[in-house]
C-alpha positions in Angstrom: -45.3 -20.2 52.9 -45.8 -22.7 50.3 -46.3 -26.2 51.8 -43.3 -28.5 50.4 -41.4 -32.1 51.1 -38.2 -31.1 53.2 -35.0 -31.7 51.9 -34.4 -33.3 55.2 -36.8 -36.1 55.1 -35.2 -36.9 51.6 -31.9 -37.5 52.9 -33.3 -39.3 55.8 -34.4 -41.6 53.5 -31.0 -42.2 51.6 -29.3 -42.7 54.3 -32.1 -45.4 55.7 -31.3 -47.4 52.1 -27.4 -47.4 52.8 -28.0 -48.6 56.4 -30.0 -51.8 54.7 -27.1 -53.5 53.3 -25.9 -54.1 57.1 -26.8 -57.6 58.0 -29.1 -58.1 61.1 -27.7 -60.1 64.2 -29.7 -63.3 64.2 -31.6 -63.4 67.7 -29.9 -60.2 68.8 -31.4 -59.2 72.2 -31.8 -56.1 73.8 -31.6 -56.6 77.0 -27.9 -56.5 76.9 -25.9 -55.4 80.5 -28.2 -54.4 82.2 -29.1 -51.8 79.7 -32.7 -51.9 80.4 -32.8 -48.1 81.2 -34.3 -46.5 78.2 -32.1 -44.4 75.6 -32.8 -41.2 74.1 -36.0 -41.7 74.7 -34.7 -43.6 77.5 -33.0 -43.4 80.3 -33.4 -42.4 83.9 -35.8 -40.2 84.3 -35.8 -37.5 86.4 -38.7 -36.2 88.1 -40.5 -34.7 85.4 -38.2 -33.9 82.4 -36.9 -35.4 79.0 -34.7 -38.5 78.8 -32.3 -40.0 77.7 -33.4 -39.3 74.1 -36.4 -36.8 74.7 -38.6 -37.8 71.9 -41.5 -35.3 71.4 -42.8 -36.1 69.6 -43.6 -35.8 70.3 -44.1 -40.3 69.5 -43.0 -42.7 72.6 -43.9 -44.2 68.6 -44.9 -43.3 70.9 -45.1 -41.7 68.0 -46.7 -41.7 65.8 -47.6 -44.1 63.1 -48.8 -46.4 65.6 -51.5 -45.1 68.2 -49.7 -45.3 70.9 -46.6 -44.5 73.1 -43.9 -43.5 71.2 -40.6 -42.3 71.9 -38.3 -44.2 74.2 -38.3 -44.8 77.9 -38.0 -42.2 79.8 -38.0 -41.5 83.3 -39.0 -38.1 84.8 -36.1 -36.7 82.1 -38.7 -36.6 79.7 -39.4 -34.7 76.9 -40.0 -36.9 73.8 -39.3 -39.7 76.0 -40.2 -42.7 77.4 -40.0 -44.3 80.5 -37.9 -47.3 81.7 -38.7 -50.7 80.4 -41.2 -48.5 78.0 -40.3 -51.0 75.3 -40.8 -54.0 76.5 -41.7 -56.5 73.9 -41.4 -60.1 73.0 -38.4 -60.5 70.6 -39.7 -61.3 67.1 -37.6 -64.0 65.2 -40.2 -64.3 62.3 -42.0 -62.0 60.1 -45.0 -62.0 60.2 -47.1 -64.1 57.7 -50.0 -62.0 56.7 -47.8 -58.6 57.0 -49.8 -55.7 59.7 -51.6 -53.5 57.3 -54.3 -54.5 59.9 -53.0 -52.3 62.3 -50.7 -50.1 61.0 -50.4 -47.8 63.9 -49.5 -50.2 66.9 -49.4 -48.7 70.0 -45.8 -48.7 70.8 -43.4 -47.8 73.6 -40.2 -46.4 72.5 -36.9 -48.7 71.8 -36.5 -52.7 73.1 -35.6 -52.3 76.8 -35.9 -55.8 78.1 -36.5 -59.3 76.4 -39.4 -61.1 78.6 -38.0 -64.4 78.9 -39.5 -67.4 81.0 -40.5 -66.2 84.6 -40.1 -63.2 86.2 -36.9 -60.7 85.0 -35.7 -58.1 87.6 -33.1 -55.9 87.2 -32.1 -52.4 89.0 -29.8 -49.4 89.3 -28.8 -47.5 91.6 -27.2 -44.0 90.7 -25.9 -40.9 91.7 -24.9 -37.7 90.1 -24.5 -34.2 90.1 -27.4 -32.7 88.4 -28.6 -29.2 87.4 -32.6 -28.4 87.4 -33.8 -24.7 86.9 -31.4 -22.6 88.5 -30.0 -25.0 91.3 -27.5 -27.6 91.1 -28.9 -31.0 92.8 -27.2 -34.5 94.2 -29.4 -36.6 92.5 -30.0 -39.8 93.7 -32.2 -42.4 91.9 -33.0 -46.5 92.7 -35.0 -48.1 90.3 -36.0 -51.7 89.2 -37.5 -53.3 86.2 -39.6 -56.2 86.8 -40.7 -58.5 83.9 -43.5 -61.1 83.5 -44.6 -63.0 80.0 -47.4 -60.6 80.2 -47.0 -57.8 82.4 -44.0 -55.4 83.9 -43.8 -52.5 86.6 -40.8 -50.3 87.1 -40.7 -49.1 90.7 -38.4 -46.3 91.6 -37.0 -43.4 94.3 -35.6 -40.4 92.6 -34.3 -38.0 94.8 -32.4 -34.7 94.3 -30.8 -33.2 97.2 -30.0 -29.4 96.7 -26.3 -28.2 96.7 -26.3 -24.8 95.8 -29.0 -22.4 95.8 -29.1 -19.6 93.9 -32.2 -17.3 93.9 -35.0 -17.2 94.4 -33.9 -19.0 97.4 -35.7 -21.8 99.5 -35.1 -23.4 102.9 -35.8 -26.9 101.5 -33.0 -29.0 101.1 -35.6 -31.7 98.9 -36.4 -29.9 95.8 -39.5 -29.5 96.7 -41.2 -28.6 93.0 -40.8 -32.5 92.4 -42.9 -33.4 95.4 -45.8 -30.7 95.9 -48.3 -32.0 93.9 -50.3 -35.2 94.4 -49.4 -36.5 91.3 -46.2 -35.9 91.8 -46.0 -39.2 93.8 -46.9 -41.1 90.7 -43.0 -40.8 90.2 -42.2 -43.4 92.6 -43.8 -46.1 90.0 -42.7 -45.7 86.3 -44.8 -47.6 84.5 -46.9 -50.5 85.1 -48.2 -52.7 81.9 -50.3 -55.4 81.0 -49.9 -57.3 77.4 -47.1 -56.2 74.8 -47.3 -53.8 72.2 -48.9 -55.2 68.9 -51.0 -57.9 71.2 -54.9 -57.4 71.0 -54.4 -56.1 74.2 -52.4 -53.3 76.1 -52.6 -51.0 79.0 -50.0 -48.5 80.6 -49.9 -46.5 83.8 -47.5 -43.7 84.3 -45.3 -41.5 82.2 -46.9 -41.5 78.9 -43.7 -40.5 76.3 -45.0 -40.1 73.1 -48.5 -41.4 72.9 -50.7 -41.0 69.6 -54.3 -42.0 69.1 -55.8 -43.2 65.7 -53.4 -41.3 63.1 -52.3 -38.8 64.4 -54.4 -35.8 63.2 -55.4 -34.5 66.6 -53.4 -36.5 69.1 -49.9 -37.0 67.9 -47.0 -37.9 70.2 -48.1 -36.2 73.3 -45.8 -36.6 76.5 -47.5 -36.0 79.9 -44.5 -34.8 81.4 -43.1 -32.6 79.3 -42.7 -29.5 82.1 -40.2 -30.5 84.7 -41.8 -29.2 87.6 -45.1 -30.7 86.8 -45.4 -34.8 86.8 -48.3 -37.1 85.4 -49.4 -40.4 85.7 -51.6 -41.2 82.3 -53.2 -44.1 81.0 -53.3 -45.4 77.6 -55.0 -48.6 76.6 -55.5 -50.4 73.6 -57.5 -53.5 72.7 -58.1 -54.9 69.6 -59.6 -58.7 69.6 -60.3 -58.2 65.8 -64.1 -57.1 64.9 -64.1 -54.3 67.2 -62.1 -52.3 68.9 -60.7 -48.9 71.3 -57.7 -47.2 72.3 -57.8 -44.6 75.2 -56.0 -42.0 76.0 -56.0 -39.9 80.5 -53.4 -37.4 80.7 -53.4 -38.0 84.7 -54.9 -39.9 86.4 -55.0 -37.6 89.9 -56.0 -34.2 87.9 -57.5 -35.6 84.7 -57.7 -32.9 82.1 -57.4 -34.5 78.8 -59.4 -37.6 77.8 -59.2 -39.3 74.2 -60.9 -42.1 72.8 -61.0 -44.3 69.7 -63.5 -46.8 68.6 -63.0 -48.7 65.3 -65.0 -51.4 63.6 -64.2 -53.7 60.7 -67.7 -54.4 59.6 -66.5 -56.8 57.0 -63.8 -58.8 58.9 -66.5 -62.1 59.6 -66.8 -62.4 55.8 -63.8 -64.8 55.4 -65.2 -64.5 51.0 -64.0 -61.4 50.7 -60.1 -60.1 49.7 -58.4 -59.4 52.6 -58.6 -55.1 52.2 -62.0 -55.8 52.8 -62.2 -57.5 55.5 -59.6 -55.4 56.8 -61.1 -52.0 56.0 -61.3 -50.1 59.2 -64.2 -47.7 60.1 -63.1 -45.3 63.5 -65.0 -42.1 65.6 -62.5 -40.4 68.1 -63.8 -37.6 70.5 -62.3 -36.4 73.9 -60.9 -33.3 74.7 -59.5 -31.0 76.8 -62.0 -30.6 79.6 -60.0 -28.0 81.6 -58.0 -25.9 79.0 -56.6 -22.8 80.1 -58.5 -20.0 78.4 -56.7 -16.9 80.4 -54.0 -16.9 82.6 -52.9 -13.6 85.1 -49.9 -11.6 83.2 -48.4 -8.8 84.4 -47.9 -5.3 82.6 -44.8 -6.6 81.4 -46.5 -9.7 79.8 -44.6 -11.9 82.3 -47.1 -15.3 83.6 -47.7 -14.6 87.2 -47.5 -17.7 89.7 -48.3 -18.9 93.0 -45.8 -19.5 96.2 -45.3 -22.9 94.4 -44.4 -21.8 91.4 -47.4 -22.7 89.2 -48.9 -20.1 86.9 -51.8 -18.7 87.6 -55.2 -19.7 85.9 -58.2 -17.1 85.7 -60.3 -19.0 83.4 -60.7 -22.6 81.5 -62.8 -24.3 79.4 -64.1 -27.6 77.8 -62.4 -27.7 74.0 -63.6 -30.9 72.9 -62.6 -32.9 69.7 -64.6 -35.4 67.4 -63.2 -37.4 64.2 -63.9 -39.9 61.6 -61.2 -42.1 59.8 -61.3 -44.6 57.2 -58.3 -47.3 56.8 -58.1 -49.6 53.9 -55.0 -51.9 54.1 -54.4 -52.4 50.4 -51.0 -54.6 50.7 -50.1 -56.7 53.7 -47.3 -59.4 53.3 -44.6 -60.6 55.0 -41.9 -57.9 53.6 -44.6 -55.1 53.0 -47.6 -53.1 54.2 -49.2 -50.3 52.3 -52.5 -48.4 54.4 -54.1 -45.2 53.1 -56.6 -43.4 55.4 -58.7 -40.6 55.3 -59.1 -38.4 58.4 -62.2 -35.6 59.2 -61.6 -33.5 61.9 -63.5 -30.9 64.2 -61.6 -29.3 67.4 -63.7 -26.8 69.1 -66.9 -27.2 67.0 -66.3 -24.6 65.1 -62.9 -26.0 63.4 -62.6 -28.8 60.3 -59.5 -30.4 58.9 -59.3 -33.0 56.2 -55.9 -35.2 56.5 -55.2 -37.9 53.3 -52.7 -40.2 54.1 -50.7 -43.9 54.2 -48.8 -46.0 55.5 -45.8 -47.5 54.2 -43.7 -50.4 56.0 -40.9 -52.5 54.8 -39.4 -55.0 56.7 -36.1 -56.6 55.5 -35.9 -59.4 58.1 -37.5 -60.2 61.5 -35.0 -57.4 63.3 -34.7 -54.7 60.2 -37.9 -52.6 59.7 -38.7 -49.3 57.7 -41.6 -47.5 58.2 -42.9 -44.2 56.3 -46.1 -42.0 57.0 -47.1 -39.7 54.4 -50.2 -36.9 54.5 -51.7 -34.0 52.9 -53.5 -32.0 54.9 -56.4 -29.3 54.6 -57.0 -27.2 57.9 -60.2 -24.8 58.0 -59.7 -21.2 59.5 -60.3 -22.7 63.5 -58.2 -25.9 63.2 -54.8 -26.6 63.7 -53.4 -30.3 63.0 -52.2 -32.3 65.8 -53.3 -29.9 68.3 -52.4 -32.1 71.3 -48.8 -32.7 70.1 -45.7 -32.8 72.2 -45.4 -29.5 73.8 -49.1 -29.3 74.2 -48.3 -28.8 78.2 -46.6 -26.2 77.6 -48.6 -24.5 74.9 -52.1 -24.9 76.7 -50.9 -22.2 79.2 -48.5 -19.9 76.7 -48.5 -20.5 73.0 -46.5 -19.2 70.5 -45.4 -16.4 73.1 -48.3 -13.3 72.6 -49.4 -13.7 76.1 -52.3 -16.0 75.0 -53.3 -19.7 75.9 -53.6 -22.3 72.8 -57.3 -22.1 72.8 -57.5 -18.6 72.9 -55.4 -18.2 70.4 -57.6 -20.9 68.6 -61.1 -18.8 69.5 -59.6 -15.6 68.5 -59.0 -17.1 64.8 -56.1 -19.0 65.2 -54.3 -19.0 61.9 -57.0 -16.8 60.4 -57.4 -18.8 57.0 -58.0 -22.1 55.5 -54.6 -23.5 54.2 -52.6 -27.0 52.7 -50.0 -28.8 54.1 -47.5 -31.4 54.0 -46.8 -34.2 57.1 -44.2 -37.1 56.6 -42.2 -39.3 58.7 -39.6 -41.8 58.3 -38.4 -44.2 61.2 -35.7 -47.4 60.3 -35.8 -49.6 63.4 -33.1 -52.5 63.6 -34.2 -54.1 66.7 -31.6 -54.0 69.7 -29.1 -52.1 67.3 -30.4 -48.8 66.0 -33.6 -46.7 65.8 -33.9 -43.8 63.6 -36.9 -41.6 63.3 -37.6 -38.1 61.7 -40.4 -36.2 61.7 -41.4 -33.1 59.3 -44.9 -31.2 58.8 -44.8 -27.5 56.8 -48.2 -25.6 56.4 -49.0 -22.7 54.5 -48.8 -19.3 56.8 -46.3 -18.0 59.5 -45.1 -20.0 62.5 -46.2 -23.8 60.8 -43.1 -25.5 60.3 -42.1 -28.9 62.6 -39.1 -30.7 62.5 -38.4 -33.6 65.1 -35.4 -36.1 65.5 -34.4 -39.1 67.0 -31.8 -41.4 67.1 -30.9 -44.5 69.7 -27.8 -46.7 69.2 -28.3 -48.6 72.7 -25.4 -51.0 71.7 -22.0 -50.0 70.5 -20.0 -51.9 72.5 -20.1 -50.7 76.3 -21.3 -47.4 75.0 -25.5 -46.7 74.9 -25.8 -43.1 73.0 -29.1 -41.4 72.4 -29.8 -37.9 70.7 -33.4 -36.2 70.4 -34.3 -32.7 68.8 -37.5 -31.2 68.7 -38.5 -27.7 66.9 -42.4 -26.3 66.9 -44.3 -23.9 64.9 -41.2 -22.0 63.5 -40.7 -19.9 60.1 -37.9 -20.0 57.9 -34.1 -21.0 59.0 -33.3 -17.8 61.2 -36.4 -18.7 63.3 -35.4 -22.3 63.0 -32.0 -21.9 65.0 -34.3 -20.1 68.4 -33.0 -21.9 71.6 -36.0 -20.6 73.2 -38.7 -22.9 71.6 -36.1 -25.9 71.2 -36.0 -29.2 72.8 -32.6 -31.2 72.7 -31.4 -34.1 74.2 -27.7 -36.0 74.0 -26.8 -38.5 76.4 -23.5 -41.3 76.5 -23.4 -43.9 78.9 -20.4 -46.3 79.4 -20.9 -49.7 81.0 -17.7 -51.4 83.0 -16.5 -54.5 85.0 -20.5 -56.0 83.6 -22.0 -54.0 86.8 -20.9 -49.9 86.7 -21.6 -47.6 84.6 -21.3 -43.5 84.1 -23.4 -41.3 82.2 -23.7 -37.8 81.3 -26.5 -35.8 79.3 -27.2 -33.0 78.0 -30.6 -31.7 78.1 -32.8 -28.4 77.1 -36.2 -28.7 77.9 -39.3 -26.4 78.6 -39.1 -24.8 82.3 -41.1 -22.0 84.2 -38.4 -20.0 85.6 -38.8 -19.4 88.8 -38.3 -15.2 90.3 -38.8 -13.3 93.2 -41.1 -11.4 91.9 -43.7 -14.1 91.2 -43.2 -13.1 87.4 -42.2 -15.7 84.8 -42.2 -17.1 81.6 -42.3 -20.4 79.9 -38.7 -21.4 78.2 -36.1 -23.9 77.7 -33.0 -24.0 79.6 -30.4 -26.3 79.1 -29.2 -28.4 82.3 -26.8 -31.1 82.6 -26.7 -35.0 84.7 -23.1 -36.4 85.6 -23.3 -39.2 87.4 -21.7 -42.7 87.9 -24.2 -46.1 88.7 -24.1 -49.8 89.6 -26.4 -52.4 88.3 -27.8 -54.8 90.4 -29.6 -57.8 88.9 -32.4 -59.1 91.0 
């Protein structure tokens, strides 16, 4: 398959220029009525699952162009999507004088959520609903609160889900218990907890992870820790940048580490105050991590189904260490108030034995202080043992199965993965108006079978009383027929209605990955679409 520009990302980028003409809402807010549960990629969260907007990426932002956490909020509904108050960041009512070619991928936490004003800002829901997870339908009960300070925030919470009918295979427990049998499991009672704002030199976020990327993107891109619903996380990801040096980090969990990321860059020529400012600028990074425990066989019966425990989880023969190292190179050529323009340069190794080149830039516009357009475009070289953004947002799912042949991802990488050296094409396109809309698509095509990506996103958090948010995410297919496969599909829609200033009802949509669950202790990884009905009450604090 010939590597090419999708059709899609062109129109995406028509209909970003009509949506420029709209004029932006001086100081428009997005805190809103109580609205500071995240969209699409917000939203409640469930224990473990995608949210309101599922982003996986897949990125958060999170993402994406800026190392960091992408996608929206989400809550345990996660898939591409963030957690609660996952975008909290000071309103901006200014652009910014020197532009921010200097850091082009800001680490970033899906939509606006809440506006940190002076003190402390608490608000909470309280919600119940009838909701469907695997093959039982649930009461699902969830409290949660948002607390704000002008530099830190914490979103406590107590999801619940009480079963109502069991279908088989059938369980005693009226708890579902696959949301509670792990330790890390119990991170779910805090959502997040953060220190600084996105785009400050500093940053640091405990929890659900939705969406993080680290450096550009070329090996970590958009990952979400919580992607399997029966299986919840509590990561890290830090960034600090005081303007010589700096890091970003990346722990998938922080009870069961297995992946570990980090990012050191230098500007060697920033204390030169002479120099132009692409100098002083130019950014010189090394990334290595890993993951330290990747699956490299798992137990399969003759059929080829995965075989699991009594809880559920699949069972691992074998892992192994698959570390990663990088260099980049960023040169921020334009930086000014309405523009940025940042070409990098990527080298990659995954596994040792695997090498990727990635050629890229960033291209921002902003229109005003609320209106922003954003554009990453790369070419991409990947040796016969390397696959681009091999932690991406299904990487939970595809370190244990990938690509369905009964094989692990690194296995499939050791055994010759793609098998030759090929091109490709990555591009994404995101139009942010703060508090109003957020639009984001992402495409990437290589040459071979099974090497197309497409992911969408869109959040309009404010029309009127109504909050909407739709996510779609497609991996590693070939050609339209295989495009339309439910199977390997993530999709998210969710509406919410506010009334009277304190109720609300929602419902949502949502197909997400999911180890059945059998009698026979014989499964299979796949997407299953459940649904959340519910009605809630917000309570400010």
């Amino acid at each position: 398959m010939r590597s090419r520009p999708p059709v899609a990302l062109t129109a995406a980028l028509v209909l970003t220029a009509a949506l420029l003409g709209a004029p932006a809402r001086v100081g428009a807010r997005t805190q809103g009525d109580g609205s500071f549960d995240p969209p699409p990629a917000a939203g409640e969260v469930e224990p473990g699952r995608p949210d309101d907007a599922l982003e996986p990426g897949g990125r958060q932002e999170d993402v994406e162009p800026r190392p960091g956490i992408d996608q929206g909020d989400s809550d345990p509904e996660v898939v591409p999507l963030g957690e609660e108050g996952s975008d909290i960041i000071p309103r901006q009512d200014a652009l910014p004088p020197e532009g921010r070619a200097d850091r082009p991928s800001l680490p970033r936490v899906g939509v606006d959520v809440l506006y940190p004003g002076a003190g402390v800002v608490g608000q909470g829901t309280a919600m119940i609903s009838l909701n469907e997870a695997g093959e039982d339908l649930y009461l699902f009960l969830n409290m949660r609160a948002v607390f704000v300070g002008r530099n830190w925030a914490f979103g406590p919470r107590l999801p619940l889900r009480l079963r109502l009918v069991d279908h088989a295979p059938r369980t005693a427990s009226v708890i579902r218990k696959e949301d509670w049998d792990e330790i890390s499991d119990f991170a779910r009672l805090l959502a997040f907890f953060q220190v600084g704002h996105p785009g400050e030199p500093y940053f640091l976020r405990f929890g659900e992870l939705p969406g993080v990327t680290i450096g550009h993107g070329t090996m970590v891109n958009r990952y979400f820790n919580t992607i399997d619903i029966d299986h919840y996380q509590g990561g890290i990801y830090a960034y600090v940048d005081p303007g010589i040096i700096g890091a970003e980090l990346l722990l998938d969990n922080v009870f069961d580490p297995d992946i570990f990321a980090v990012r050191a860059f230098l500007r060697p020529m920033n204390p030169l105050r002479g120099l132009p400012y692409a100098l002083r600028k130019l950014k010189i990074a090394v990334t290595a991590g890993g993951d330290f425990q990747a699956p490299t066989e798992v137990a399969h019966d003759a059929d080829g189904g995965i075989l699991t425990d009594d809880d559920f989880h699949p069972r691992i023969l074998s892992t192994s260490a698959m570390p990663f190292f990088g260099l980049d190179l960023e040169l921020p050529l334009v930086s000014r108030p309405h523009a940025d323009f940042v070409p990098y340069v990527d080298l990659n190794s995954i596994d040792v034995q695997g090498a990727g080149v990635h050629i890229g830039a960033y291209l921002t516009f902003r229109f005003d202080a609320l209106k922003e357009w954003r554009l990453r475009l790369e070419y991409r070289y990947s040796g016969s043992h390397y696959e681009p953004d091999y932690i991406n947002p299904f990487y939970e799912i595809q370190r244990v199965s990938y690509r369905r042949d009964g094989r692990t991802k690194l296995a499939w990488l050791r055994d010759g993965g793609p098998g030759v050296g090929r091109s490709g094409f990555y591009g994404e396109t995101e139009f942010r108006w703060s508090g109003m809309m957020n639009y984001t698509l992402v495409f990437a095509n290589d040459q071979g079978p099974d090497n197309t990506d497409l992911m969408m996103k869109l959040e309009l958090p404010h029309l009127g009383p109504i909050r909407l948010g739709l996510f779609f995410a497609r991996l590693d297919f070939d050609g339209i027929r295989d495009f339309f496969g439910a199977n390997d599909t993530v999709f998210a829609a969710s509406i919410r209605y506010n009334f009277l200033d304190r109720f609300y009802v929602r419902f949502r949509l949502v197909n997400d990955w999911w180890l059945e669950h059998t009698e026979s202790g014989s499964s299979q990884y796949r997407t299953k679409t459940d649904f959340d009905f519910g009605f809630g009450l917000i309570i400010r604090l």
